[in-house]
N, C-alpha and C positions, 0 to 999 in steps of 0.2 A: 745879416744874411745877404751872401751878393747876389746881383740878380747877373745873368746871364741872358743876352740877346739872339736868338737863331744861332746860336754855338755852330761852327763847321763840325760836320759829322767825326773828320780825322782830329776832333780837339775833346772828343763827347769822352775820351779814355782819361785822358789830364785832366780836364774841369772838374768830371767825379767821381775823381779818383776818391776811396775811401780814407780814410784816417788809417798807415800803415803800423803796424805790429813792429817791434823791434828783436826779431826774432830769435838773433844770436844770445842778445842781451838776456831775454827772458829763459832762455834753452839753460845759459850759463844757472839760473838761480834755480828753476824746476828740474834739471836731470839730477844734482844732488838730495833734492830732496825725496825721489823715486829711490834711489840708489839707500839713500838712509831709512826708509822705511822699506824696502824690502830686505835689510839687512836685521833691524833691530825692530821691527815690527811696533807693536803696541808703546815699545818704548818710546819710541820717536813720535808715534802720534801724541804721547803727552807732553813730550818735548817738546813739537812745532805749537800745540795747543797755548802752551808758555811765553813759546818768544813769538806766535803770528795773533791770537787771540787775548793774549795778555789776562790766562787763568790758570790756577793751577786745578787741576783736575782731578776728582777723586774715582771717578768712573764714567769708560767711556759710554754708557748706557742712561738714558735718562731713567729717572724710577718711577713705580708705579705710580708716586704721591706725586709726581711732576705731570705726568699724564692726565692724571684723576683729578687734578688744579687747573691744569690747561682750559678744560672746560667753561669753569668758573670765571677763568678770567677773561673771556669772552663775550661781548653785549649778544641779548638774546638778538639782536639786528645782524649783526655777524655771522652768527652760528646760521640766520634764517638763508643767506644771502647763497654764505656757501651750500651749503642743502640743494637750493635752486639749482648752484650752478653746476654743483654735481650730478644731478637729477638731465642737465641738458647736455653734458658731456659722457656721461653714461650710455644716454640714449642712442646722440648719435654715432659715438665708438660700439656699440653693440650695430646698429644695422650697416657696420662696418665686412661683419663675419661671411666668409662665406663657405657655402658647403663643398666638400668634398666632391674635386671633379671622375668621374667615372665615363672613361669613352672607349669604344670597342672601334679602333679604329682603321681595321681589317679584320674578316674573321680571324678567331682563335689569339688577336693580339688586342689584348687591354690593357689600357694605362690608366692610373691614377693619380691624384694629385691633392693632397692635403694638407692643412694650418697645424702643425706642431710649434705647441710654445717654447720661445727660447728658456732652458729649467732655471740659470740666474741670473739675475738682471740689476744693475746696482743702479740707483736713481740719487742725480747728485741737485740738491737744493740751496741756490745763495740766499744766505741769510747776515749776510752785512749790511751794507747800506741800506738794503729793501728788503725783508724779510719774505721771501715769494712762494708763499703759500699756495698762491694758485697753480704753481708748476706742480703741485703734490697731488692736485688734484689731473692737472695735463699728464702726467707720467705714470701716478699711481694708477688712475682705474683704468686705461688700457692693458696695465703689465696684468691687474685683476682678474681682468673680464679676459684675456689669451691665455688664461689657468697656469702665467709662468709658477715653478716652482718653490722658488725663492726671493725674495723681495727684500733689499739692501736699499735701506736709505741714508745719506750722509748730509750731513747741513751742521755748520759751523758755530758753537755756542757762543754765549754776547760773553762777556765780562761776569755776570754772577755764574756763570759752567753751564746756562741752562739754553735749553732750544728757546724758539719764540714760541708762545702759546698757541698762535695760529697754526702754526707747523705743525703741532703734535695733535692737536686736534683735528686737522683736517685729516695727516697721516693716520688717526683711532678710524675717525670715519670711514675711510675707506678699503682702510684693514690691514694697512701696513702695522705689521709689530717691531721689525728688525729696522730701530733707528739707533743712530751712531753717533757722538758728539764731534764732529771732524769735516774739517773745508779745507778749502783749496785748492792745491797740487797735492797734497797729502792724503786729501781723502781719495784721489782717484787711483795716486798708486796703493793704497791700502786695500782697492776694490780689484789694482789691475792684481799684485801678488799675493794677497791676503795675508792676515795678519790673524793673532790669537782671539781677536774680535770680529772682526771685520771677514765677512766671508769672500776668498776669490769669486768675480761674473766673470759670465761670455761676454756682457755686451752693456758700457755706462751709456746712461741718458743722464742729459740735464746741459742748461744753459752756466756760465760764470763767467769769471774776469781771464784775463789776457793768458795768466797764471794756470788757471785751470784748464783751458781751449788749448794751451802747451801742453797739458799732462796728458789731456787726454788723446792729443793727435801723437805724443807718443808711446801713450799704451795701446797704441794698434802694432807696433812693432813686438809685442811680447804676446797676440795669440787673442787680445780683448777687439772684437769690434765696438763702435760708438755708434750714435745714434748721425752723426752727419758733421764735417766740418763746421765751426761754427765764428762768427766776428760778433762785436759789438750790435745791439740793435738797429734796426732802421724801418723807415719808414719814405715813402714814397705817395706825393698826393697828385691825382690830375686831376684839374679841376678850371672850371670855365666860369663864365659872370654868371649861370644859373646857382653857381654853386654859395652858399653864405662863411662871406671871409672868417667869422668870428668860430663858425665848426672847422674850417679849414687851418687856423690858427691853435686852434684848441687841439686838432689833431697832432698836428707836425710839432707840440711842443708833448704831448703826450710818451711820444720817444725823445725827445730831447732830454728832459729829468731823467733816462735808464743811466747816462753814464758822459761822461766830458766824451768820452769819444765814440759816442753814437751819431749818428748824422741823416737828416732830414733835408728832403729834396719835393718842394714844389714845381711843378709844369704845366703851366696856363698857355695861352693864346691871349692872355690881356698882359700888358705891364700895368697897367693903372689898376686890373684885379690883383696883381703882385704886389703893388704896395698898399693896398688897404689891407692884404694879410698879414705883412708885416706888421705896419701898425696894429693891426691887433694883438700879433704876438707879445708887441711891444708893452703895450696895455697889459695883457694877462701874464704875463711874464712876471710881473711887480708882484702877484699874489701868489707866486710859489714857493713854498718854502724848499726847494731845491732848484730855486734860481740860477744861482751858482752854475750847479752845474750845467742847466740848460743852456746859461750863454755861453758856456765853454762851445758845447754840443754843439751849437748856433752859426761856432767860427768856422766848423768841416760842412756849414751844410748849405745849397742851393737854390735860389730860384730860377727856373730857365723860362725863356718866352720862346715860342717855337707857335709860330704861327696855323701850321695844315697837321691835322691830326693826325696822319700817316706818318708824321715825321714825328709825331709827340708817341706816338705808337712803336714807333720802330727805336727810339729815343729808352723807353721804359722796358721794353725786351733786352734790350743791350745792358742796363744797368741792373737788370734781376732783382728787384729790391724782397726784401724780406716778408711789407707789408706791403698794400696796393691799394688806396683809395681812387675808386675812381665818381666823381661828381660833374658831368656834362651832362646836357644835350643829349647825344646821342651815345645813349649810356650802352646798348645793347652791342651796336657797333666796336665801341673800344673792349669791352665783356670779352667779347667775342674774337678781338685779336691778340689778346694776349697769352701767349706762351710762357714766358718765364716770368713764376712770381712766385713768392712761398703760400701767402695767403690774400685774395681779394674782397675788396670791402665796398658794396655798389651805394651809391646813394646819399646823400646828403641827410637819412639819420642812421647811418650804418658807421658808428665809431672804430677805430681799428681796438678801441679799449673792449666794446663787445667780446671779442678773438678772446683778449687776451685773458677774460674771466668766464664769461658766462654764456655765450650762444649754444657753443656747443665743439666748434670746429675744437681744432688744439695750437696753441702758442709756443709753442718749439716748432720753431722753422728757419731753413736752411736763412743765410746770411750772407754777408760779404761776395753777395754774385753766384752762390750758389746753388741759388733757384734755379738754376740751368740745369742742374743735372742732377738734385736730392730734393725729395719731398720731405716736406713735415711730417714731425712724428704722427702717428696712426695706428688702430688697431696692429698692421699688419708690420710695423715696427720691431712689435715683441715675438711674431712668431717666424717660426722657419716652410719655407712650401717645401715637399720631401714629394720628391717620384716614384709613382712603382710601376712595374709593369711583370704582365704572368703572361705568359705564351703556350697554348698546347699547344699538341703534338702535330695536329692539321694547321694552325697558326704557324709553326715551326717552317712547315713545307710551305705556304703562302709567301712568308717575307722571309725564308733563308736566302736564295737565291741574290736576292736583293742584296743582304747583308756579305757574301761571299763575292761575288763581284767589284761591289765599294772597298772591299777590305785588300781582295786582291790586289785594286790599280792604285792602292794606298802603300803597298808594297806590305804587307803587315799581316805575313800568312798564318801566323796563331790568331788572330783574329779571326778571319777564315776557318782556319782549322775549327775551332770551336764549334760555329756550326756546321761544319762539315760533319765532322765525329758524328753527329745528333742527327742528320738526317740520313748516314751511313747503318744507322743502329735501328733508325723506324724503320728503315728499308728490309732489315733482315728478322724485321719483329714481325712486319708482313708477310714475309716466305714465310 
């Protein structure tokens, strides 16, 4: 991990820079395979299932008897854990709702404004290397608790055809029934065009690899929105000598294991608290069984010393990380200036792994710099806000005027007209 000294502000864009995407490269493999499943549908999802999952497939639907095992194969510790953490993301996605706005904001003109759920919604789940059950739980019970319609789940079977047991079980729990054997680039275009199984969404959620962040950024050109651009994980730690190396180490490698090119960035005011973290990553590093990939992760990622916290501040809004631990001193103060992040983590026992299972907040969030301009998924993810407004007929007369004037110096006389006609017609309804 290299350590970086007071970096010049005009260098803060190159030093960390993220781990690039190769986009052409990846366009080249992902737009054939959209173009092949929305030609041959079903066929080709057992096609891809053969040559990218290495099974052959006898149905794209898991069976009862798969479901009704799932269970079983689950330690009652397991089953207890997720419960919990559903029971905290539940909660707090529910005091998310809010009621329907109603304001009369001139006589006779009332507007409203209400949460209509999005009616499909496809939820995409990786199940390779890390089987991520707890995104079922991130995705599923908002789309739930917003009464969408329809609920499309995708997640990629291992080698014997079947989902992971955690998958299906957490997806029983929380009520999803429509789950589909299928990942990658191919599950999303099966959700962007639909297929004999797989029903057409408005709108995929869900985190995956490089492959699938292609599919989805271009099934927004065929009518599908997504839940938000998305890159590889990250994490972001600030943290000073009140902060304990060995949680700050434990953190920044907690995204390291997501993927070789996820990338973690410490920023202290000590360089001698920078290398006791290192050392400790070094240390705990040894007892991962996905080491590997962590040191990969390790080579993209930073430590920076930056001495006055305005400038560690102004440092961590520019880079928008994904995650945000902050562990100082003057914890309220940094809280406090930060604007762009996906999700904040105060305190030295506040894990970014909390987020990611069980507090409550949700673990899909914006990436790659993102945090600048898209929130994490949220109740208000799944629904749509719809306007209305009713005007009588003394309403009419109140803000036509208004509306006739604006309209005219717009040059855009049916506009106009419109209410003209209307206030032409009360007039003679009064003679």
């Amino acid at each position: 991990m290299k350590i970086l000294d007071n970096p010049a502000k005009e260098t803060w864009k190159k030093q960390l820079a993220r781990p690039t995407f190769k986009t052409k490269q990846i366009n080249k493999i992902v737009k054939p395979i959209l173009r092949k499943v929305k030609r041959n549908r079903d066929k080709a999802l057992f096609k891809f299932a053969a040559e990218y999952d290495h099974v052959e497939l006898e149905s794209l639907f898991p069976s009862e008897i798969e479901i009704q095992a799932a269970s079983a194969a689950l330690s009652p510790a397991l089953k207890e854990a997720i419960q919990v953490a559903k029971a905290n993301i539940e909660r707090f996605h529910m005091a998310q709702a809010t009621p329907e706005l109603i304001d009369e904001v001139m006589p006779g003109v009332v507007c409203r404004r209400k949460s209509v759920p999005i009616q499909k919604v496809g939820l995409y789940i990786p199940g390779g290397t890390a089987p991520l059950f707890s995104t079922v739980l991130m995705l599923g019970i908002p789309a739930v608790l917003a009464g969408c319609k329809e609920i499309v789940l995708c997640t990629p079977p291992n080698k014997e055809g079947k989902i992971h047991p955690a998958i299906l079980y957490t997806a029983d729990l929380v009520g999803i029934t429509k789950l589909v054997k299928v990942g990658g680039a191919q599950a999303i275009a099966a959700m962007t065009f639909g297929t004999e199984s797989v029903p057409q969404v408005d709108k995929i959620f869900g985190p995956g690899n490089q492959f699938v962040t292609a599919a989805k950024q271009i099934a927004t050109k065929y009518g599908v929105a997504i839940d938000m651009p998305a890159g590889p994980s990250e994490v972001l730690v600030y943290a000073d000598i009140s902060a304990n190396p060995a949680f700050v180490a434990a953190d920044l490698l907690s995204q390291a294991e997501h993927g070789v090119d996820s990338q973690v960035i410490l920023v202290t005011d000590s360089e001698q608290f920078a290398k006791l973290v290192i050392k400790e990553m070094d240390t705990q590093l040894e007892d991962l069984p996905r080491k590997d990939i962590a040191k990969k992760a390790l080579a993209n990622s930073r430590a920076v010393i930056i001495d006055k916290m305005e400038d560690a501040i102004e440092l961590i809004n520019f880079y928008a990380p994904e995650h945000l631990i902050i562990s100082v001193v003057e914890e309220d103060e940094a809280v406090n200036a930060i604007y762009n992040a996906g999700s904040v983590f105060i305190g030295n026992y506040t894990p970014e792994s909390a987020g990611d299972y069980a507090s409550g907040t949700n673990h899909t969030l914006p990436t790659y710099g993102y945090a600048r301009n898209y929130s994490g998924v949220s109740l208000d993810s799944f629904v749509k806000k719809i306007t209305y407004q009713k005007i009588s007929p003394e309403g009419l007369k109140n803000i036509g005027p208004t509306i006739e004037i604006m309209a005219e110096n717009e040059l855009l006389e049916a506009h106009k007209n419109a209410v003209s006609i209307r206030l032409k017609h009360l007039k003679k309804q009064k003679k």
